[in-house]
C-alpha positions as CSV (number, residue, x, y, z in Angstrom):
1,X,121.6,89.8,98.4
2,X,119.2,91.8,100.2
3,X,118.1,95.6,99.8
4,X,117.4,97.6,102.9
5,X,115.5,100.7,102.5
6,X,116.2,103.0,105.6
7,X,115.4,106.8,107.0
8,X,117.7,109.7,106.6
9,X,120.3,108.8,109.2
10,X,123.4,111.2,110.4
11,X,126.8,109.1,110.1
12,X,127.2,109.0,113.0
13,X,124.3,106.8,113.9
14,X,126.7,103.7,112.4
15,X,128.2,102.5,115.5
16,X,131.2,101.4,113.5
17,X,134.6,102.9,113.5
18,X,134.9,102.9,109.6
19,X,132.5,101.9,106.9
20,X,131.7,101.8,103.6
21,X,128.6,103.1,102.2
22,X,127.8,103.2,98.5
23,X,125.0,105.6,97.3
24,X,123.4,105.8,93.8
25,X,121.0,107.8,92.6
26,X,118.5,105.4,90.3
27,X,115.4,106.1,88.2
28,X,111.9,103.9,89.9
29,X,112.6,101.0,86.8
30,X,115.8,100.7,88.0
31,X,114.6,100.5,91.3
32,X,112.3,97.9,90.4
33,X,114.9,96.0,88.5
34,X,117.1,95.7,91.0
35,X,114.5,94.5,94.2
36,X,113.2,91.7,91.7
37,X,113.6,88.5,93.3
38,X,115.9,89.8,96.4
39,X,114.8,89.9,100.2
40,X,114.0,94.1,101.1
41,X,114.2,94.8,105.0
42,X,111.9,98.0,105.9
43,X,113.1,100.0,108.4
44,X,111.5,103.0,107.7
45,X,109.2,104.3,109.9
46,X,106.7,107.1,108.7
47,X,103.9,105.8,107.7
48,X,103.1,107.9,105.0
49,X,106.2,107.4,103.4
50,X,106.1,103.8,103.5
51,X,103.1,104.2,101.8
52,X,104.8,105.9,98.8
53,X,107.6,103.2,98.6
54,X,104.8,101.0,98.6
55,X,103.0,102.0,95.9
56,X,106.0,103.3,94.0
57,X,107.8,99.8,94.1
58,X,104.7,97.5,94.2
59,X,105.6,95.9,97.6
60,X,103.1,95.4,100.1
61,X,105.7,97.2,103.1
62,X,104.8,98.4,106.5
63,X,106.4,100.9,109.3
64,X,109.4,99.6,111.2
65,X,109.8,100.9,114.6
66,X,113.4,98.9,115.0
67,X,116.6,100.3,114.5
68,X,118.7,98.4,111.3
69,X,121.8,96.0,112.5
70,X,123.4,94.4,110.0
71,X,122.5,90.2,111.2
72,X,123.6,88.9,107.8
């Protein structure tokens, strides 16, 4: 399992015709709970807010200019 951490994106920037997409609100221990020994993709791309994830979460991230595809 992987956790991907992306920007604000409209719906329509999935280029599927249907989808599922499961959103949760969690507290930052939860957060940190669930990262713990799984594989996070970045595709965030403001600095200073990868900076705040980073120091929130305690993982050394950086600024992805990509856009996310699913390649699993």
């Amino acid at each position: 399992m992987k956790v991907v951490l992306l920007n604000a994106l409209p719906l329509n920037a999935f280029p599927f015709s249907s989808f599922n997409l499961k959103v949760q609100n969690i507290a930052i221990d939860e957060l940190k709970a669930l990262i713990t020994g799984k594989t996070i993709v970045n595709f965030v791309r403001h600095p200073a807010t990868v900076s705040l994830l980073s120091g929130i979460i305690g993982v050394d991230l950086t600024p992805t200019p990509g856009i996310y595809t699913d390649a699993s």
